[in-house]
N, C-alpha and C positions, 0 to 999 in steps of 0.2 A: 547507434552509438555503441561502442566496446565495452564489455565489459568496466573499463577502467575508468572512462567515462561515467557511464552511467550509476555504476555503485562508488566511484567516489574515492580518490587515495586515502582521504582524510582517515577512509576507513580499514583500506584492505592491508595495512600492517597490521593493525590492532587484532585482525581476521585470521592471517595468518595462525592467531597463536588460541586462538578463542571460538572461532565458529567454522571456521574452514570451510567456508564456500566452495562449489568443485573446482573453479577455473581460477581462485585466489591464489596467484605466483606472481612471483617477479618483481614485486612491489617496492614501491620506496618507501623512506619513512615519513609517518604520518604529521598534518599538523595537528596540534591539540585541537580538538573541539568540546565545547566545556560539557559536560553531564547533567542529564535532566535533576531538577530539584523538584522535591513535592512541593508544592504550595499549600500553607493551611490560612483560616480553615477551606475543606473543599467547598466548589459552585453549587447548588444546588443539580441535582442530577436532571438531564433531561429525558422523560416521560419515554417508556419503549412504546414503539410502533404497537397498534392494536393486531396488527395481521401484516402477512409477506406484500400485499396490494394495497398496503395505505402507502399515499404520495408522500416520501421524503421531503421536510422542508428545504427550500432552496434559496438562493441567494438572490436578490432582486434583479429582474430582466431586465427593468429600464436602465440598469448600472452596464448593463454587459456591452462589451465592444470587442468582438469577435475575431481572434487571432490575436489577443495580444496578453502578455503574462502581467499581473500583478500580484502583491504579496493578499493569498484565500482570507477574507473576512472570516472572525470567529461566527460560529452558528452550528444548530445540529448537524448536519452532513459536515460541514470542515471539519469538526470535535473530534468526527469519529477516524479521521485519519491523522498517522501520527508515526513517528520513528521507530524502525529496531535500531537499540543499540550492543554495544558490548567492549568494554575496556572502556569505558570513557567516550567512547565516539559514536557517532548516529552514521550508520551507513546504507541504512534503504526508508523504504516509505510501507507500509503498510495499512487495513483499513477493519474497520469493524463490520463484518456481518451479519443479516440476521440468520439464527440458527435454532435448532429446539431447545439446546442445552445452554445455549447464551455467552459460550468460549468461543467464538473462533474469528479469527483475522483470516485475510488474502494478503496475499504478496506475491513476490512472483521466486520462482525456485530459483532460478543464478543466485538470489541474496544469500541463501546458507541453506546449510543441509543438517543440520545439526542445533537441538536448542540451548546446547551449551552455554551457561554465559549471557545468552540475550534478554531483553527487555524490551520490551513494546511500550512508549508513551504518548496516547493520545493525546490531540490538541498542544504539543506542545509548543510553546514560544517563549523564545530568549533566556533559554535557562530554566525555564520554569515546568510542571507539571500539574496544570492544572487539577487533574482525573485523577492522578496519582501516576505510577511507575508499576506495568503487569509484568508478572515472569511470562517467557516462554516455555511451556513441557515440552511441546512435542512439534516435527516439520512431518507435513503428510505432502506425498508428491506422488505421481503415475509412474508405473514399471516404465514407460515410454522416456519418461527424465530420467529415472534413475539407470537405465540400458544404456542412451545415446544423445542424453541432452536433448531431446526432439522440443526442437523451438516450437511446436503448436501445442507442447504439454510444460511451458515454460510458468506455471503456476502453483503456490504451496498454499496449500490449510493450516495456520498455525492455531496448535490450542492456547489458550493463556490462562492461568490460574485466577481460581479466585482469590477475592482479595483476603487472607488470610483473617483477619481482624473479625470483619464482618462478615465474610461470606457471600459477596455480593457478585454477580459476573460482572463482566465489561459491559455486557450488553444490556444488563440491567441498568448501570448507568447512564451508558450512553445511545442507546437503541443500536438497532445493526441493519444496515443499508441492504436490503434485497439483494440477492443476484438473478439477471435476468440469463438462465440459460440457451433460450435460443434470439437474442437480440438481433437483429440485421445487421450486416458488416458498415454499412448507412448510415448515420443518426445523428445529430446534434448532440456533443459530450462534454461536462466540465472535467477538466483535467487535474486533479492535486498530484504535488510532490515535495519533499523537501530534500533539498540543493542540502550536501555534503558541509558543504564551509557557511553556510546561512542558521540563521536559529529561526527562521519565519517559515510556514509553509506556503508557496505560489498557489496559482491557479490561474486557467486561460482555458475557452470558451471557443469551441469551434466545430465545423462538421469531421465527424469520421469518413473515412472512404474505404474500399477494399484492394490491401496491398496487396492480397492474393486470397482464395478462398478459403482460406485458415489464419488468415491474419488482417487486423485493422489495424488504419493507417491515421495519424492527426497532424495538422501542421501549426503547434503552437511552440513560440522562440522561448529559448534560455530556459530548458531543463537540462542540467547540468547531473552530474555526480551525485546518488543519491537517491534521485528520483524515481528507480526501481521500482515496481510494485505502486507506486503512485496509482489511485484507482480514475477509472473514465466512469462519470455518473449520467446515465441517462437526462436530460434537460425536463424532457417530458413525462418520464414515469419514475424520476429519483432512485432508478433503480441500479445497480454496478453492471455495465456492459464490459469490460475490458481494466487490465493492469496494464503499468509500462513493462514488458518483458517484448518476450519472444523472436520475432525478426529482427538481428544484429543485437541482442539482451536489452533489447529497447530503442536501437535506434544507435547510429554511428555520428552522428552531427545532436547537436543542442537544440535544433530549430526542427524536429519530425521526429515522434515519436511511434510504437507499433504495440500491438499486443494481440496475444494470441487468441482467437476466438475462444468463447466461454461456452463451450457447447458441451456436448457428451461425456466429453473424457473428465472436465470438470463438474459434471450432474454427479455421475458416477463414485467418482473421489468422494464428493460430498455427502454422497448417500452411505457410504461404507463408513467414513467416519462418523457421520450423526443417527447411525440408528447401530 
């Protein structure tokens, strides 16, 4: 899916003027999509992971029916994924990691280059904010993206502040999803994202395969506009194997999406920024 596609009109005027994506041109004007609201008082916060190896809770297996999208049940792994926005509008998907420091999201680099402006809010739905509303500080990407766009380094570390009040990180909140850096191109993935013009985040269950040896391939329908950065969660080790980016910025059709292997180049990134 194109660029336009996958990150979403609703968004890329508002972009234009606020986050400046590298490939954000051309665009028409946006529809409104409403703006997250905090909700009080917050949920009670759910427990961080004791270690990188404890299993992410998941979503019931006997419910799954493979290849097909429905709107992601609330739960810890859904919670921790959640919208950037900016001007009013949500135009990618991002997710919570685990980290030493307890700041940081994945997304995938197409989304922006710049943390101008944006805002990251977990778990949200229909207007609401459960978590609260993070700032973004900073977008961390590979010389390899920032030289030539290279679709297999189509992935960004965003930091996110804490929460100013309290003091608290996100991932103290809400724990942070592992990333498995050398995962098999192979594997059985839940897919989140959230669709540009929707206020609910989807999700659909199916095997990965290898679109080439730097990129994984899914074939689950109706990810639309948005769904960027949407994270692929391992089934059996709850761990982050893959975002939607990289081959075609995610994929040229709604119905197969890609992401770029989560190997070296993103250990790498990783270790430069958390130590």
């Amino acid at each position: 899916m194109t660029l336009w596609h996958r990150l979403g009109l609703a968004a890329v005027f508002s972009l234009l003027f606020a986050v400046t994506p590298a490939a954000a041109r051309n665009a028409t004007p946006p529809e409104t999509a409403p703006t997250p609201q905090s909700a009080a008082p917050a949920p009670t916060p759910v427990p961080v992971p004791s270690s990188v190896s404890t299993p992410v809770p998941t979503p019931s297996a006997t419910a799954v029916v493979y290849g097909t999208t429905a709107t992601a049940p609330p739960g810890p792994e859904a919670d921790r994924v959640g919208v950037l926005s900016s001007g009013g509008h949500h135009f990618c998907t991002a997710s919570v990691i685990d980290s030493p420091g307890g700041t940081l999201a994945l997304t995938a680099a197409h989304c922006l280059d710049t943390p101008e402006g944006v805002t990251f809010t977990p778990a949200y739905r229909n207007g609401t904010a459960p978590y609260g509303t993070w700032t973004v500080t900073a977008v961390h990407t590979t010389d390899a993206w920032q030289d030539s766009e290279d679709p297999d380094a189509d992935f960004a570390l965003l930091e996110i502040a804490p929460d100013p009040a309290t003091g608290r990180t996100v991932q103290s909140v809400l724990g942070g999803t592992p990333v498995d850096f050398a995962a098999p191109l192979t594997a059985t993935a839940r897919l989140y994202g959230y669709p540009a013009r929707t206020e609910t985040p989807i999700l659909c269950t199916n095997t990965t395969t290898a679109q080439s040896p730097t990129q994984r391939r899914i074939d689950c329908p109706s990810y639309p506009g948005g769904t960027s950065g949407g994270p692929f969660v391992d089934t059996t080790t709850g761990h982050l194997i893959g975002i939607i980016g990289g081959h075609q910025q995610g994929g040229d059709t709604e119905d197969t999406s890609y992401s770029p292997a989560l190997g070296a180049a993103l250990r790498t990134l990783y270790e430069d920024v958390t130590t």
